[in-house]
N, C-alpha and C positions, 0 to 999 in steps of 0.2 A: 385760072388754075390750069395748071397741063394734064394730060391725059395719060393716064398710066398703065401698063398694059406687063401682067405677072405673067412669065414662061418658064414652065415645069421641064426639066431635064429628064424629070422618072421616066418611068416605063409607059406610062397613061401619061402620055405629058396633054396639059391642058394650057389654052391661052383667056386670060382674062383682062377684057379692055375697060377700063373705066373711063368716059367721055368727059373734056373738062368741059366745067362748067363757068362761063362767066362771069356768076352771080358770087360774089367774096363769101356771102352768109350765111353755105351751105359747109356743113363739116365733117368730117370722117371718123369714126373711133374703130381700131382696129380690133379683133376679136383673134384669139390665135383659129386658123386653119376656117376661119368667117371672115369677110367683109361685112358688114353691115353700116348703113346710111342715117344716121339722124341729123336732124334737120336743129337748128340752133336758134337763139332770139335774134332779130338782128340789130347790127350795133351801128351808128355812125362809122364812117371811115372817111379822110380825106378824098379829094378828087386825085384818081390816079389814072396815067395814061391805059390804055387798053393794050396788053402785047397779046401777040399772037398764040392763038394755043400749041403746045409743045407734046411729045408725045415719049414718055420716058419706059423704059423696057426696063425689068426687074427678072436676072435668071438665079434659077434655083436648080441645082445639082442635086442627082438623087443619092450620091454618096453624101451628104451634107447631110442629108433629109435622112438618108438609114442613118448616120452617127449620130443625129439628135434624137431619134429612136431606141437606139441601144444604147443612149446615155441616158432616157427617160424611165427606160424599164431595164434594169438588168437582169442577166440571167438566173436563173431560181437552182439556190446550191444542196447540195447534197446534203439532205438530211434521212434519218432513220423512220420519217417516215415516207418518204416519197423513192427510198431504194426500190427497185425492182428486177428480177432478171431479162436478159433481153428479150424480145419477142425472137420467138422461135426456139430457145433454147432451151426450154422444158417442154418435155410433152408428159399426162397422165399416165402413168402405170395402168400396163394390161390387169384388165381384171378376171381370173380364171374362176370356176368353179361356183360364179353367181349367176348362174342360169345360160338358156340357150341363147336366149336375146341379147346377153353379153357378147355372144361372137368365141368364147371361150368356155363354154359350160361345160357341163355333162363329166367328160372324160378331161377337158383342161388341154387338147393338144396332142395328148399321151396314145392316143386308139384307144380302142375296146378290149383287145386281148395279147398277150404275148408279153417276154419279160422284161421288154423295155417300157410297161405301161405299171408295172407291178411296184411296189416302193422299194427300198432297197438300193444295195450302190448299181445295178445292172452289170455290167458286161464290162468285164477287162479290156484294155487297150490292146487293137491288134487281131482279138477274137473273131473268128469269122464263122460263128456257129457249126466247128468241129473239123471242118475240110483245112488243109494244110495251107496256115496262114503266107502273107506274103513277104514278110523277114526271114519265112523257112523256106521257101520256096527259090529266092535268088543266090547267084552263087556269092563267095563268100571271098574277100582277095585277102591276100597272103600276107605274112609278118602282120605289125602292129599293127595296122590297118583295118586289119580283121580280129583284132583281141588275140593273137599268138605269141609267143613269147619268140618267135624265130626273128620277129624283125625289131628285137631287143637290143644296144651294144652289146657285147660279150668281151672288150676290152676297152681300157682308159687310153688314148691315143695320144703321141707323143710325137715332133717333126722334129727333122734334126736342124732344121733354119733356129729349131728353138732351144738346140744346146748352145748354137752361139750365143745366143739373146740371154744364155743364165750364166756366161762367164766362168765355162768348165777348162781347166790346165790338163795338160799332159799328167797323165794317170791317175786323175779323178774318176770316181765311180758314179755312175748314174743307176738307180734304182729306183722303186716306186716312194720308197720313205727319201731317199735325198729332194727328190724334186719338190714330195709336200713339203721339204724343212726350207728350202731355198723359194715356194710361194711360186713356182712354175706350173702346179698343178693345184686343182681343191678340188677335188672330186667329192660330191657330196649326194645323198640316200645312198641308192641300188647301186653307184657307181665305186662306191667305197671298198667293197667287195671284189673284186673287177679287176683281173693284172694289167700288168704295164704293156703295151706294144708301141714299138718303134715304127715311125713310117718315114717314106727315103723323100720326103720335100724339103731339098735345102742339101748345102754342103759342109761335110765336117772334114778340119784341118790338123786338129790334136789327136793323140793318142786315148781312149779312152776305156775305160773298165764297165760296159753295159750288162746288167743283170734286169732279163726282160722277160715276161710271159711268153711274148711272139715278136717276130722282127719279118717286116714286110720285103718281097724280092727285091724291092731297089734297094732300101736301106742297107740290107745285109751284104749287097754287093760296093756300095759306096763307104760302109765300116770298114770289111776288108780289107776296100784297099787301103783305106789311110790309118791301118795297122791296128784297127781296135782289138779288144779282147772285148769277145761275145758271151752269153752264158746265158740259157735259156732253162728257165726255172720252170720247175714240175708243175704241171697242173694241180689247181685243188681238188681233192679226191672226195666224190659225191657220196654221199653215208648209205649207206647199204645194210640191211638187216640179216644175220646171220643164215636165217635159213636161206634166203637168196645166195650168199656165200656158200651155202654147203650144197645146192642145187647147180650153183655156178661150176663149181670143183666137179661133181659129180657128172656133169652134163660135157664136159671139156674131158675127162678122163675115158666116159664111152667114146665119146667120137672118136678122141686118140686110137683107143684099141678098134674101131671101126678103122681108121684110114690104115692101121699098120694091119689088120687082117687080108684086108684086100690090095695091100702092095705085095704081101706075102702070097696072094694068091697069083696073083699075074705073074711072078717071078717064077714060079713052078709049071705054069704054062706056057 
């Protein structure tokens, strides 16, 4: 019989040599991850010549060996009772007010006195117990910026590139109602209110009929020349309560007779 000799690939690789034996009527029973040797009854066998003993190598791979492993045990699936959350991503809730040896007793955090210890919603945002907080304190920048109404539009803008783009002829009118009816403008909320100005970006070649709030120095110098008719519509007039009218009048009529008393006085001197 030859001699056989198991070499492990794993990580622990081990060599194990079994010595043949000459004797025919000894035998082997394999055991899984055992060898073990039992000896047998012996039987007649013809006379056979004697060959030399041989020496056979047996390799085993540890990829082999882990795949027959995770084919013998598979992995254990997710049931409702073996969920858990990960380690580390829970931790206990501070416990306040269960004594000192809690690390949070007594007072819970809060101090001993003052009104941020008191219940109640405490202290406004910003408050800086009475001295002049620091949103009063920085200066404050201009227009909208600053919540002013100065850095508001105060007119709907209109470029003359964009009369060509609405296909206006020689002595067509341009106003703030032609432009919404022709979809050149949609002024919508706070801007609805709001007149019309012209601005000079762009060149115009027609004759045209402009009825505007305000017309900007280039515009009105490039209307001109290519023969427009201009017409610059009143402002809307802010409402005013009559006593302010009657203190307006009154207030306008002395100064009057102020500036003419004392032209009249220098003239006699």
């Amino acid at each position: 019989m030859a001699a056989i000799t198991l070499l492990s690939l794993a990580p622990t690789a081990t060599f194990l040599h079994i010595p043949a034996s000459t004797s025919t009527s000894s035998s082997f029973a394999a055991v899984p991850g055992v060898l073990t040797g039992r000896r047998a009854q012996p039987r007649p066998l013809p006379l056979l010549r004697a060959r030399p003993p041989r020496r056979v190598t047996v390799v085993c791979s540890g990829a082999a060996a882990a795949a027959e492993a995770t084919d013998a045990a598979p992995a254990e699936k997710f049931r409702l009772d073996n969920l858990s959350p990960q380690k580390g991503s829970r931790r206990r809730p501070k416990r306040k007010g269960r004594g000192i040896s809690a690390g949070q007793g007594a007072s819970c955090g809060f101090g001993m006195r003052g009104q941020k210890s008191r219940s109640g919603p405490g202290v406004r945002r910003g408050f800086e117990g009475g001295q002049m907080p620091l949103y009063r304190r920085i200066p404050k920048l201009r227009g909208i910026a600053g919540g002013m109404h100065i850095g508001l539009p105060k007119y709907v803008p209109f470029n003359l590139k964009d009369i060509v783009r609405g296909g206006f002829k020689d002595g067509d009118e341009i106003s703030l109602e032609s432009l919404k009816s022709r979809g050149l403008i949609n002024p919508s909320g706070r801007e609805r209110r709001l007149p019309l100005k012209i601005l000079g970006d762009g060149d115009v070649s027609v004759k045209l009929n402009i009825k505007a709030g305000a017309f900007s120095a280039s515009a009105k110098e490039k209307l001109e020349a290519a023969g427009c008719t201009l017409t610059l519509l009143p402002k809307r007039k802010k409402w005013l309560s009559e006593s302010y009218l009657k203190n307006q009048a009154r207030a306008e009529e002395y100064f009057a007779k102020k500036k003419g008393s004392a032209g009249e006085s220098d003239a006699s001197a």
